[in-house]
Z-matrix of the N, CA and C atoms (Angstrom, degrees):
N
C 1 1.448
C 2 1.530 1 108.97
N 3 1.253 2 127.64 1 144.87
C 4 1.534 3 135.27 2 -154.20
C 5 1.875 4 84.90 3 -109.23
N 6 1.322 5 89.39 4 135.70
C 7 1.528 6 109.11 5 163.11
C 8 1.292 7 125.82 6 -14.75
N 9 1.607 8 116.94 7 -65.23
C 10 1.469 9 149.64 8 169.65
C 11 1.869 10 109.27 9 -22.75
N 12 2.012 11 78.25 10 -69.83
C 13 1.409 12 81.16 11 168.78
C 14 1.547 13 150.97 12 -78.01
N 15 1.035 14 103.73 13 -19.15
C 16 1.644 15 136.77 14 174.11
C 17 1.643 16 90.33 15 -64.96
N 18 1.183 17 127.21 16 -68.13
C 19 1.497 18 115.83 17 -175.06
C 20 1.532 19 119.91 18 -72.62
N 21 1.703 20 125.50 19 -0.26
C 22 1.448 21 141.15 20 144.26
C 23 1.519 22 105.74 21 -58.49
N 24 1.210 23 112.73 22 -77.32
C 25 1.671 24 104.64 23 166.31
C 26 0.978 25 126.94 24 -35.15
N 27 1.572 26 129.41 25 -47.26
C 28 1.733 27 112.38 26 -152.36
C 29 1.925 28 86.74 27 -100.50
N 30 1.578 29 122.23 28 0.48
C 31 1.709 30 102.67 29 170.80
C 32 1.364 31 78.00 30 -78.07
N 33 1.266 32 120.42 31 -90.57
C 34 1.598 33 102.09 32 -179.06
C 35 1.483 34 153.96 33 39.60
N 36 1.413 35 81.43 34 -81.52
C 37 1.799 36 89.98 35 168.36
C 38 0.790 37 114.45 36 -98.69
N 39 1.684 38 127.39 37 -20.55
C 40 1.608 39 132.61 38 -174.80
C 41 1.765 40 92.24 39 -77.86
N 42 1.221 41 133.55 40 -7.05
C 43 1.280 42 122.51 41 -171.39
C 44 1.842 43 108.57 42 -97.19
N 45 1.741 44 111.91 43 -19.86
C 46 1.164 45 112.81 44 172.02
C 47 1.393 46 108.57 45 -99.81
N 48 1.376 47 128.11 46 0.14
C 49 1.381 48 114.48 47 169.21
C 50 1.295 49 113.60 48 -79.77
N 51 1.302 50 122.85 49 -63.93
C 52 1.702 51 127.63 50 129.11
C 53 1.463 52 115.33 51 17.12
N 54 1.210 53 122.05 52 -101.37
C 55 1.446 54 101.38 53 156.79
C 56 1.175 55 139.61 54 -37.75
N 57 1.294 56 135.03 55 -53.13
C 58 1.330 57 114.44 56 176.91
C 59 1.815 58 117.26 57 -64.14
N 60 0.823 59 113.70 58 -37.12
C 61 1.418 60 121.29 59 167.44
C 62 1.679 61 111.02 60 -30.51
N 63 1.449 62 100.08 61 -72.90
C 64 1.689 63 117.03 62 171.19
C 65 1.181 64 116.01 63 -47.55
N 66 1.766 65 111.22 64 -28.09
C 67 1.823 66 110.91 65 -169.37
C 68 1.779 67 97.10 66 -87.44
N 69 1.317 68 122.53 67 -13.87
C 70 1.110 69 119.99 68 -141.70
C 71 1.682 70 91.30 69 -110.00
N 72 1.706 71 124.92 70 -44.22
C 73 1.522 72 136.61 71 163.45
C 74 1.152 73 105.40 72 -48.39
N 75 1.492 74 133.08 73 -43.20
C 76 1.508 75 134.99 74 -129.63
C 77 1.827 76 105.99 75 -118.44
N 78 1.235 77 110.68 76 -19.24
C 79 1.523 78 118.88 77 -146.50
C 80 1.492 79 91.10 78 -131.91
N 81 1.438 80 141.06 79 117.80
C 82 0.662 81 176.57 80 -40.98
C 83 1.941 82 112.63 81 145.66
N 84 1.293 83 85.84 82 -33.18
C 85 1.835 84 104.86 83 -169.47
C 86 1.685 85 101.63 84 -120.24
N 87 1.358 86 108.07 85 11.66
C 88 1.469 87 122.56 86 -172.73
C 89 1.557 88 110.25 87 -67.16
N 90 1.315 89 130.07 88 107.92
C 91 1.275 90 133.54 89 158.92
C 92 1.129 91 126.33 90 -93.34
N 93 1.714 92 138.60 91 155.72
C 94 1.249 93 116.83 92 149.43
C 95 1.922 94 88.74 93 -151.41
N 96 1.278 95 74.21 94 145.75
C 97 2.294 96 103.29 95 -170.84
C 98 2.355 97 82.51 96 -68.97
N 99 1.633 98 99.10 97 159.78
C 100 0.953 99 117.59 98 149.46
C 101 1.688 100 133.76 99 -55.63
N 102 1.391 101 110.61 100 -38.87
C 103 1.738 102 99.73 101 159.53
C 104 1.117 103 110.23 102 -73.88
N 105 2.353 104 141.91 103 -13.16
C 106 1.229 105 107.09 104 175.70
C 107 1.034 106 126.30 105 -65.65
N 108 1.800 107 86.79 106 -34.51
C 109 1.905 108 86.95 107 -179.75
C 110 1.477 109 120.17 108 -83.40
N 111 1.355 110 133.69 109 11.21
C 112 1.372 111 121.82 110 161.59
C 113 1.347 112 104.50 111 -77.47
N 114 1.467 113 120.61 112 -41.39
C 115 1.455 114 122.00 113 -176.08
C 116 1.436 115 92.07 114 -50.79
N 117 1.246 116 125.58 115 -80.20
C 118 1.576 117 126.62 116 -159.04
C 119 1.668 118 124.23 117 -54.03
N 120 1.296 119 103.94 118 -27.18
C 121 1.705 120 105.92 119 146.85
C 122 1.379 121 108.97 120 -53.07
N 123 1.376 122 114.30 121 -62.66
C 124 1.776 123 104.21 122 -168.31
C 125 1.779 124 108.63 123 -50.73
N 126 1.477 125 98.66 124 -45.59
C 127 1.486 126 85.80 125 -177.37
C 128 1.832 127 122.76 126 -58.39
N 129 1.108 128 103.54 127 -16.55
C 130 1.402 129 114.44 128 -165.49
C 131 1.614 130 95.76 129 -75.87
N 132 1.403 131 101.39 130 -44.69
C 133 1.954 132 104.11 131 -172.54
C 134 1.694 133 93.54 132 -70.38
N 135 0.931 134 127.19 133 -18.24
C 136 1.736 135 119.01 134 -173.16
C 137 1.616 136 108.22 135 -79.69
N 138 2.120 137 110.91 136 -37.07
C 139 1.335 138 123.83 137 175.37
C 140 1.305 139 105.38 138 -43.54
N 141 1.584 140 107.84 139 -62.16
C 142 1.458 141 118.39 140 -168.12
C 143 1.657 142 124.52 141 -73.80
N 144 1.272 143 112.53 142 -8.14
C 145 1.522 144 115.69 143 166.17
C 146 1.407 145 109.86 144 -82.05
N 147 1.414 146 131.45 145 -45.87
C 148 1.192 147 161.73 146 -140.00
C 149 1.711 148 83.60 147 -83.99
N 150 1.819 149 104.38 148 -74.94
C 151 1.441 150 91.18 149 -165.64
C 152 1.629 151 124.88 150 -85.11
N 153 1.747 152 114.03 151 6.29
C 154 1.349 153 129.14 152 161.26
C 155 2.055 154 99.08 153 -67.01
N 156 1.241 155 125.34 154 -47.67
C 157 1.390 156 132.62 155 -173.74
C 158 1.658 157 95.68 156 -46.79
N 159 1.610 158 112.92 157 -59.53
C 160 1.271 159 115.24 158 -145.50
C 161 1.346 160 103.17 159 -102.89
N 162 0.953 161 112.22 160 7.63
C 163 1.888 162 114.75 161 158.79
C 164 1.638 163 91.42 162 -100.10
N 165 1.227 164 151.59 163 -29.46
C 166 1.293 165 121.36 164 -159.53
C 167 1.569 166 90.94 165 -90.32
N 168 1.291 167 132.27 166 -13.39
C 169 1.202 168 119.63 167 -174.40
C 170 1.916 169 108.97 168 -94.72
N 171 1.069 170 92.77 169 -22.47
C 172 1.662 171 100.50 170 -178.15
C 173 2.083 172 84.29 171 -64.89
N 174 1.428 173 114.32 172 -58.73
C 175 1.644 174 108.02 173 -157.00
C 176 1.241 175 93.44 174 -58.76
N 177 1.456 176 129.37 175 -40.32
C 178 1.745 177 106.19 176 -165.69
C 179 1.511 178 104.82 177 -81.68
N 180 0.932 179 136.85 178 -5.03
C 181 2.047 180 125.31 179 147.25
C 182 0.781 181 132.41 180 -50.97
């Protein structure tokens, strides 16, 4: 996967973690089921590959 896209993905997912975060501080009536939050772990392990990728390529420039 090319750079470009990898940082399409991780605004991406960094944009629905983001929300739930905000729904979850803010909301009072805030739920989330056991598959959201497995999903949102996965997204979290994708954040952290994604932005380990694009710092090792930013240091070798």
């Amino acid at each position: 996967m090319k750079l470009v896209e990898n940082l399409k993905l991780w605004k991406l997912a960094g944009g629905r973690l983001k929300r739930a975060y905000v729904d979850a501080l803010y909301s009072e009536h805030y739920e989330i089921t056991v598959e959201e939050l497995a999903y949102l772990a996965q997204e979290v392990e994708k954040l952290k590959a994604l932005t380990e990728a694009v710092c090792l390529v930013r240091i070798g420039e």
